[in-house]
N, C-alpha and C positions, 0 to 999 in steps of 0.2 A: 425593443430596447434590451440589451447583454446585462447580465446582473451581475455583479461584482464578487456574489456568495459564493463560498467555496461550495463544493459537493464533496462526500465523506464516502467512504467505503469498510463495509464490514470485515472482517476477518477475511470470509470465506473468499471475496469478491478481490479480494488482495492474494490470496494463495492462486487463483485460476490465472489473475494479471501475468504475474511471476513464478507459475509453474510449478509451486512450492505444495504443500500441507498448509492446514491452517495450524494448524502446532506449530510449526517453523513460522509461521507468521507471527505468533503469540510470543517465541524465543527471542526473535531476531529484533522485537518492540520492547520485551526487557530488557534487551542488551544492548536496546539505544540505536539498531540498526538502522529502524523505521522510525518515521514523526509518526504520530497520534494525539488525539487527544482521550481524553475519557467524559464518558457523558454522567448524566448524573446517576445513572445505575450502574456506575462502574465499569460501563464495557467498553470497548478502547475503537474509535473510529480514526478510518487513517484518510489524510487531503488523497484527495482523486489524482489532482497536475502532480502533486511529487511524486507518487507509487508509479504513475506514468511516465514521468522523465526517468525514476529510476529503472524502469522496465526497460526503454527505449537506452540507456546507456550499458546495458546489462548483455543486449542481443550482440551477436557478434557475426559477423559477414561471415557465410558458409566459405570454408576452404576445397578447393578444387584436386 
C-alpha cells in the first residue's frame, strides 16, 4: 500500500540533486528559492517530489 507521506531531504542531499554547494542550498531557501520546512531544532528539510521536479525542469537537452 503507497503512503501518502512526503519524504524530506537534507541540505547536503539537495546540493548533489542540483549540482550546487550546500551553502547555495542554505542561500537560495532564504531567498525563498526553495520550499522547506524547519524541524523542530531549527534545521530546514526540503519535499523530495519538488527539489525533483525542480531538478528535472532545470536540466536542459545537450546541444549538438
Amino acid at each position: 500500500m503507497p503512503t501518502t507521506e512526503s519524504t524530506y531531504l537534507h541540505s547536503w542531499e539537495v546540493a548533489e540533486i542540483l549540482h550546487v554547494t550546500p551553502k547555495t542550498v542554505s542561500r537560495w531557501a532564504k531567498e525563498g528559492k526553495l520550499p522547506f520546512l524547519r524541524t523542530l531544532g531549527g534545521h530546514r528539510r526540503y519535499p523530495e517530489d519538488q527539489i525533483r521536479t525542480l531538478a528535472d525542469r532545470l536540466q536542459e537537452p545537450a546541444t549538438a
